[in-house]
C-alpha positions as CSV (number, residue, x, y, z in Angstrom):
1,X,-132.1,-132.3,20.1
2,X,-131.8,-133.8,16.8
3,X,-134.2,-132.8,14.0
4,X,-134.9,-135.8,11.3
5,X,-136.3,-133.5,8.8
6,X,-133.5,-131.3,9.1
7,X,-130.9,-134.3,8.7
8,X,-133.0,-135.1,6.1
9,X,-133.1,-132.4,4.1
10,X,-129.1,-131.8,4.7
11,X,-128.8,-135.2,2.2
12,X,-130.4,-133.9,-0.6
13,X,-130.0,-129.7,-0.3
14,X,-126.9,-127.5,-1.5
15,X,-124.5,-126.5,1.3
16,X,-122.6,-123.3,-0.2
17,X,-120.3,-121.1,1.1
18,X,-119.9,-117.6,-0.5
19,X,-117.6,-114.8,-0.5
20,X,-119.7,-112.1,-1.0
21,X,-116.7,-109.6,-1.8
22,X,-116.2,-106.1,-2.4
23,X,-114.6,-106.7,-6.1
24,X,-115.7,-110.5,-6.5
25,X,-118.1,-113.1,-5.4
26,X,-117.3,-116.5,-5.1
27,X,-119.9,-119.6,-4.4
28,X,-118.5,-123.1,-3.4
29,X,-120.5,-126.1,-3.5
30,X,-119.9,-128.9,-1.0
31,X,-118.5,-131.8,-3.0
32,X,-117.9,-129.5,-5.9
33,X,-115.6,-126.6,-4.9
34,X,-115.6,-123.3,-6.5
35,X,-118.9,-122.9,-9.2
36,X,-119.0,-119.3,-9.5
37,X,-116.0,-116.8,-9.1
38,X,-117.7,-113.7,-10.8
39,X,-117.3,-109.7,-10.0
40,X,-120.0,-108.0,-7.8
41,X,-121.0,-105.5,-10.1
42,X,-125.2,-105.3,-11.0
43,X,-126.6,-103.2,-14.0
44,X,-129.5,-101.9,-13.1
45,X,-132.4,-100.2,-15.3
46,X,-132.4,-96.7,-13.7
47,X,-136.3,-96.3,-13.5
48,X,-137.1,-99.3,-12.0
49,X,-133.7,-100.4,-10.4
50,X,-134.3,-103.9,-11.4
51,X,-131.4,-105.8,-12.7
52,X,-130.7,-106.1,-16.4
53,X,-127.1,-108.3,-16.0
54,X,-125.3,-109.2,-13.0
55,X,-122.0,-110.3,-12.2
56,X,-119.1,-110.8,-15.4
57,X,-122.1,-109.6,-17.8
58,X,-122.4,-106.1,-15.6
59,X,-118.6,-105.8,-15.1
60,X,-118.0,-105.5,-19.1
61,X,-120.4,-102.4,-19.4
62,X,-119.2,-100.8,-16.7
63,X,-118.7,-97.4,-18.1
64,X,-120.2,-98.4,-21.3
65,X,-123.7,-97.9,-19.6
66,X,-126.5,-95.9,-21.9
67,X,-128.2,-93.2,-20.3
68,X,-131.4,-95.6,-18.6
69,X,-128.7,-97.7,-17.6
70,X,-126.4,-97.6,-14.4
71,X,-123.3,-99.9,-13.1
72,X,-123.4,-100.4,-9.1
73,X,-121.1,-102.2,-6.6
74,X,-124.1,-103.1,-3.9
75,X,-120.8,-104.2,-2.1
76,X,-118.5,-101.5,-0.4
77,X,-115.7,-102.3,2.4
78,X,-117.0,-105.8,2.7
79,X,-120.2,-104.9,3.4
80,X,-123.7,-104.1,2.2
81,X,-124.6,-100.6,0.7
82,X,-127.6,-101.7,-1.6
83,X,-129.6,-104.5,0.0
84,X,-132.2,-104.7,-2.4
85,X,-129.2,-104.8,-5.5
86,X,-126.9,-107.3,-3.1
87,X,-130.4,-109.4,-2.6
88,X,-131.1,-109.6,-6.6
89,X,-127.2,-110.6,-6.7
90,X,-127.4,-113.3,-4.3
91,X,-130.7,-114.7,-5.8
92,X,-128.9,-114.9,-9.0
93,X,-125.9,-116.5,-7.8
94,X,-127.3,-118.5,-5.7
95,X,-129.6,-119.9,-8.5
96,X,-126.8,-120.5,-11.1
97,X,-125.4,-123.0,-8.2
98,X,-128.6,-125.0,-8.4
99,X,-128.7,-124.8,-12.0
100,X,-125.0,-126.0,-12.0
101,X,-125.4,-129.0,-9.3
102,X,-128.9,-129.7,-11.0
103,X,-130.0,-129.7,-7.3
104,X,-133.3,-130.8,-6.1
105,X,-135.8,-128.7,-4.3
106,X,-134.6,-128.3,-0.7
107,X,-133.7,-124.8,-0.3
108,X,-129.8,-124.8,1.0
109,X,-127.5,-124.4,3.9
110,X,-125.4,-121.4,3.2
111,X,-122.6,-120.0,5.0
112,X,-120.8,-116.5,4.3
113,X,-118.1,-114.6,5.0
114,X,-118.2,-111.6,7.1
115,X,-115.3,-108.9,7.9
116,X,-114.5,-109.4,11.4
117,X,-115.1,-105.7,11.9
118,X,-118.5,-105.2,10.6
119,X,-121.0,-104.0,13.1
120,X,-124.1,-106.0,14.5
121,X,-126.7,-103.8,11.8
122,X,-124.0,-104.6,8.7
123,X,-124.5,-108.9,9.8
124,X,-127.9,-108.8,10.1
125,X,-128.5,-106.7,6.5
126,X,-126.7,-110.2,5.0
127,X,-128.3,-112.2,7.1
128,X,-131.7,-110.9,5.6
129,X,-130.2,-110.9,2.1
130,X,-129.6,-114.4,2.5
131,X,-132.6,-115.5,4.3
132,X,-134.7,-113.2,1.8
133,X,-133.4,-115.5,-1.2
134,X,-134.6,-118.5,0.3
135,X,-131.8,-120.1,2.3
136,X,-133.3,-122.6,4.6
137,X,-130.1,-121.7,7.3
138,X,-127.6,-118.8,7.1
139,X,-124.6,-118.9,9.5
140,X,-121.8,-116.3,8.9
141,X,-118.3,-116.8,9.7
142,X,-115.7,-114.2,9.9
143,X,-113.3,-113.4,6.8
144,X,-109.9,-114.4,8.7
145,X,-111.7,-117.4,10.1
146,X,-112.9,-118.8,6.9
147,X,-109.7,-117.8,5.0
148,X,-107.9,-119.9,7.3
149,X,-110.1,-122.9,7.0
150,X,-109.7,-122.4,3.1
151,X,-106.1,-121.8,3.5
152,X,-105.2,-125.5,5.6
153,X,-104.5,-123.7,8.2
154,X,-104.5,-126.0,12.2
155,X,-107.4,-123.1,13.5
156,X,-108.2,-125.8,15.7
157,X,-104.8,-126.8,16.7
158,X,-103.5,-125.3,20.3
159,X,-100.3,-123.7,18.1
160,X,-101.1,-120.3,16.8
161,X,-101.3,-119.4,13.2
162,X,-101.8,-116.2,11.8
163,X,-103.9,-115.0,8.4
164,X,-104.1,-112.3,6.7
165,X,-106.8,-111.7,3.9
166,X,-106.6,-108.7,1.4
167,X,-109.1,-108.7,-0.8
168,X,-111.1,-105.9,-2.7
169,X,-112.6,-103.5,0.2
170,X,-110.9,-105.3,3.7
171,X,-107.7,-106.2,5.0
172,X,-108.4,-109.0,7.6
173,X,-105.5,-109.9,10.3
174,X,-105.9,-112.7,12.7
175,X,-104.3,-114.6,15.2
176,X,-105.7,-117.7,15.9
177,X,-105.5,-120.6,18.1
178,X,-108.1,-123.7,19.6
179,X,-110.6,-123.1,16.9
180,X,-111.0,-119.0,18.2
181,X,-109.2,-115.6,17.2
182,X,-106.6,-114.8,20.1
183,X,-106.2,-110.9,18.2
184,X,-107.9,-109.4,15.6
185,X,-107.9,-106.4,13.2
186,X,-110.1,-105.2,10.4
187,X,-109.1,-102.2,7.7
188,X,-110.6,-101.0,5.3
189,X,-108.0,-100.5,3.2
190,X,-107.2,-103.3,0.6
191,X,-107.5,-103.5,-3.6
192,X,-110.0,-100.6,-4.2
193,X,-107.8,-98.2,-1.8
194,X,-104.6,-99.4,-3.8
195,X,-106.1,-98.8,-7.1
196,X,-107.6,-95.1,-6.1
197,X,-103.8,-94.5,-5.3
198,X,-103.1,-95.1,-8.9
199,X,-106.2,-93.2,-10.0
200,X,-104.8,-90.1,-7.7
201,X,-101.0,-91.0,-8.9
202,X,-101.3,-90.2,-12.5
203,X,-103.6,-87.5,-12.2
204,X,-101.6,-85.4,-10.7
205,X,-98.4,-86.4,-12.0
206,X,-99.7,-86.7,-16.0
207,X,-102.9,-84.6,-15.9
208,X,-104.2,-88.0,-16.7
209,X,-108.1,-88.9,-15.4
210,X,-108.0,-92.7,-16.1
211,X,-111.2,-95.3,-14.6
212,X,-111.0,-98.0,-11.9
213,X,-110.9,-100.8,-14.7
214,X,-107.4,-99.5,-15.9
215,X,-106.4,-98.5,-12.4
216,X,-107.2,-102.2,-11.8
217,X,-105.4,-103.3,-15.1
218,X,-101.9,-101.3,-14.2
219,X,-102.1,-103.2,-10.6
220,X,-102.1,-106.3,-11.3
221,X,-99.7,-106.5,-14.5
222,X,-96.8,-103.5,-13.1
223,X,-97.6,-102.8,-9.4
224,X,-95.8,-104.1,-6.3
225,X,-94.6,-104.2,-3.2
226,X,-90.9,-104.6,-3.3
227,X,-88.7,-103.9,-5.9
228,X,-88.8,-106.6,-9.3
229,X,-86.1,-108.0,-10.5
230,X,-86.8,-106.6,-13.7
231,X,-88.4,-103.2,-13.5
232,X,-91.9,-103.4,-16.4
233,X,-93.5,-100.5,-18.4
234,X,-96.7,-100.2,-19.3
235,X,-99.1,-97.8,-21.4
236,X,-102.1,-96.3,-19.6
237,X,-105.0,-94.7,-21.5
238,X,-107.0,-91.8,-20.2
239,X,-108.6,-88.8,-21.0
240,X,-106.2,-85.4,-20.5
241,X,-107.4,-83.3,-18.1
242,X,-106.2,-79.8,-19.7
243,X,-106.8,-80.7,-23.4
244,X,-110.2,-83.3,-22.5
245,X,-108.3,-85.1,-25.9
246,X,-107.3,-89.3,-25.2
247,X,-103.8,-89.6,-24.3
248,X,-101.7,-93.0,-23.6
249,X,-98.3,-92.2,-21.1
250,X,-96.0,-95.1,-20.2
251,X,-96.3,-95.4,-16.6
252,X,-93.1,-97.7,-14.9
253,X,-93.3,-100.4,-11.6
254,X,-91.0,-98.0,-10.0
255,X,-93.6,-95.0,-10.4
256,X,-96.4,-97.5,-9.5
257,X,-94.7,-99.0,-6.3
258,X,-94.5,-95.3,-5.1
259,X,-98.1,-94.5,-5.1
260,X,-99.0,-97.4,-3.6
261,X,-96.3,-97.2,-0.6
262,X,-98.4,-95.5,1.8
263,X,-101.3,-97.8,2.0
264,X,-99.2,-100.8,1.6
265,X,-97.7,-99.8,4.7
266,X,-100.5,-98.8,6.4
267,X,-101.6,-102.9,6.2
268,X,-97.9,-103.4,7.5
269,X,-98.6,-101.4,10.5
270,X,-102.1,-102.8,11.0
271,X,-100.1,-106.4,11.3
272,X,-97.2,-105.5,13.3
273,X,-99.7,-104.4,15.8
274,X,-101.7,-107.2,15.9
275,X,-98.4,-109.2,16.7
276,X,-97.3,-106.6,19.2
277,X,-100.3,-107.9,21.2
278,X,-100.3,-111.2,20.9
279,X,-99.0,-113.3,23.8
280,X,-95.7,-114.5,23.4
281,X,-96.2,-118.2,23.1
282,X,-98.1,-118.0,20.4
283,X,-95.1,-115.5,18.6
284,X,-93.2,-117.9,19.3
285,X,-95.5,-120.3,17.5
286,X,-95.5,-117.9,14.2
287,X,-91.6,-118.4,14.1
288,X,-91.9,-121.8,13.1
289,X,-95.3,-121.5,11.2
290,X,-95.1,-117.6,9.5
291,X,-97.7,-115.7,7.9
292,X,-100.6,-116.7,5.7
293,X,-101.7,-114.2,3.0
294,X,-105.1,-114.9,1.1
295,X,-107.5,-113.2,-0.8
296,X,-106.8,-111.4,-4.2
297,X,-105.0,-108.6,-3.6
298,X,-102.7,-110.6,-1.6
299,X,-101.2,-111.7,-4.8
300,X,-99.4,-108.0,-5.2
301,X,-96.4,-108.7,-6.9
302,X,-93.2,-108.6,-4.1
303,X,-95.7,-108.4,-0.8
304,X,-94.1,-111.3,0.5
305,X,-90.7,-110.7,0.3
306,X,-91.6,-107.1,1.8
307,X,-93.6,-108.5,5.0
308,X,-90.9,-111.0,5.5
309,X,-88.2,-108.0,5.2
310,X,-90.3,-106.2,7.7
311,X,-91.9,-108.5,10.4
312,X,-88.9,-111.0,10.5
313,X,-91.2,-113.8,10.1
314,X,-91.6,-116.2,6.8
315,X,-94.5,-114.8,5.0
316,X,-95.9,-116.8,2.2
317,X,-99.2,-117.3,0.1
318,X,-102.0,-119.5,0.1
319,X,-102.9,-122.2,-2.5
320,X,-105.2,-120.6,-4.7
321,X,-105.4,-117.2,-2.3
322,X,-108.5,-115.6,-4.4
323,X,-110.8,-118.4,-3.2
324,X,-110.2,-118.8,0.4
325,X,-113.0,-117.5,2.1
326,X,-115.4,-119.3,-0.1
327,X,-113.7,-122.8,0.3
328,X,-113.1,-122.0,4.1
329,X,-117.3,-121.0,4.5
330,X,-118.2,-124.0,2.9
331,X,-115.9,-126.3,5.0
332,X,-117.8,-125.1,7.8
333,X,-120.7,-127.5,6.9
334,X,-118.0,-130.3,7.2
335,X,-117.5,-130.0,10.7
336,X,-119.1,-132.5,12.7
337,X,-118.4,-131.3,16.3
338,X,-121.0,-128.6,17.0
339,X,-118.8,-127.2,20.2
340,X,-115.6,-126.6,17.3
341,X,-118.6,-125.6,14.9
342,X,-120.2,-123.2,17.0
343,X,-116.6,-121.5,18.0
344,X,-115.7,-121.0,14.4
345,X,-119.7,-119.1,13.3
346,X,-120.4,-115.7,14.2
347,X,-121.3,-114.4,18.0
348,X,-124.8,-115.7,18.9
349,X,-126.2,-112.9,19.6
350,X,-125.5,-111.8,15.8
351,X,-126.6,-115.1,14.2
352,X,-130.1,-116.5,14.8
353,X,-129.0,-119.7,13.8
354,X,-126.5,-120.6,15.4
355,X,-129.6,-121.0,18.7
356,X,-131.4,-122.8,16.4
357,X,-128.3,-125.4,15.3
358,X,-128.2,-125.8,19.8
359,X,-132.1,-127.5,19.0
360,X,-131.7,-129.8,16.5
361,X,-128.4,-131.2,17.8
């Protein structure tokens, strides 16, 4: 049934879609795009546990902390691990998007990404974190579902298309075809398991203890998937682990590639499967069409070239990959069919909005 004050209030209230990510959280604006793309890190005061900077302020002291001070990821494999700390991030973010839009007073539509393997207990905790900051309506929508909306992929098309998002705690593989997943799989194994690989790496090859920000660092600039054209060096700064002294080592791709080879193929084996039980109508589909990456650590220098060696399908990265899921959750609230609509949100039972949407329509 249709609700005028809800139609109303849809004129002049924020619809946002957020990626509320394991490494980063991103907040798109309907009509604006991306407004926020920050990391989900929270300083907290350690006697109170309330917040003293949030987001890109919180990432540059981590491990600069004093002692009545603490750096947290409220975020862990795509999920929630601090609800209060993920609530006082949301509330922040979601603020800085009103102050951005200079929006009125309706409290807004917001739509976020969810990993497709998160249980029933791990929806609702965002759910509440959402609601909790004053969204007026929270529908989730799975990672590989958004990321393909974000991506310009045809989800609603009766060809299949494939995604695969890698971002900071998840690795989210999807077939997908009519507006609904056909096969589905969700690892956690993505950036943060790529750069403890590092972290373990040179500590036992250099006796060298270095943090996640320069295991982060050494990913990005010299690590890959398949072997460069032109092989880089880099120097890596830690503390030595028999002397306790600082020590720099120059660290090469080729050493880097190594230690990252087993998880890189464990995401290799988690898609191959996923193909192998697809139907083969929609392979046969993903011959013409390949293999969408998103997400950031999709952006892993030669992981293209290595999943088209291996899979014999084209392989190639989204527009903007990094932002994705947050351009795909707020294209939900574009979608005027509520059928195609109430396909692409969350199961039901999991969403309590998605029975109220049924009224008001």
């Amino acid at each position: 049934m249709f609700n005028p004050l809800s139609w109303l209030l849809s004129l002049f209230a924020l619809d946002i879609g957020i990626d509320l990510g394991t490494a980063n959280t991103l907040v798109h604006v309907r009509g604006k795009g991306i407004v926020i793309n920050e990391p989900s890190w929270v300083v907290i005061k350690k006697r109170t546990r309330e917040p003293f900077r949030v987001g890109a302020q919180a990432k540059e002291l981590v491990g600069r902390t004093p002692a009545d001070l603490v750096a947290i990821r409220p975020m862990r494999d795509g999920v929630i691990s601090e609800f209060d700390i993920t609530k006082a991030m949301l509330d922040h973010f979601i603020g800085k998007a009103h102050r951005i839009s200079i929006a009125p007073l309706p409290s807004p539509r917001v739509a976020i990404g969810i990993p497709s393997g998160a249980t029933e207990v791990e929806r609702r905790a965002v759910y509440d974190a959402a609601m909790a900051v004053g969204a007026r309506e929270v529908f989730l929508i799975e990672e590989p579902t958004a990321a393909a909306l974000g991506a310009g992929l045809p989800v609603i098309d009766v060809r299949g298309s494939m995604i695969v998002d890698i971002g900071g705690g998840t690795t989210e593989v999807a077939v997908m075809a009519m507006g609904g997943v056909v096969v589905s799989r969700s690892l956690r194994v993505a950036g943060d398991e790529l750069d403890q690989d590092i972290i373990q790496y040179v500590r036992n090859k250099y006796n060298l203890f270095i943090g996640e920000r320069m295991a982060e660092q050494v990913k990005m600039t010299i690590g890959s998937a398949y072997p460069l054209k032109e092989e880089k060096m880099m120097p890596v700064r830690g503390r030595n682990l028999v002397s306790g002294l600082p020590e720099v080592v120059d660290v090469s791709s080729i050493e880097i590639r190594e230690a990252l080879a087993g998880s890189v193929q464990v995401i290799i084996d988690t898609i191959k499967d996923a193909l192998d039980e697809a139907p083969p109508e929609i392979v046969a589909d993903l011959l013409e069409t390949g293999i969408c990456l998103a997400g950031g650590t999709s952006q892993l220098q030669g992981l293209t070239n290595r999943l088209t060696e291996e899979l014999h399908l084209r392989t190639w990265l989204a527009e903007d990959p990094l932002t994705c899921v947050a351009r795909g959750a707020g294209q939900l609230f574009e979608i005027s069919d509520p059928h195609i609509f109430e396909r692409l949100v969350a199961d039901v039972d999991r969403n309590p909005n998605k029975n109220r949407r049924r009224e008001q329509e």
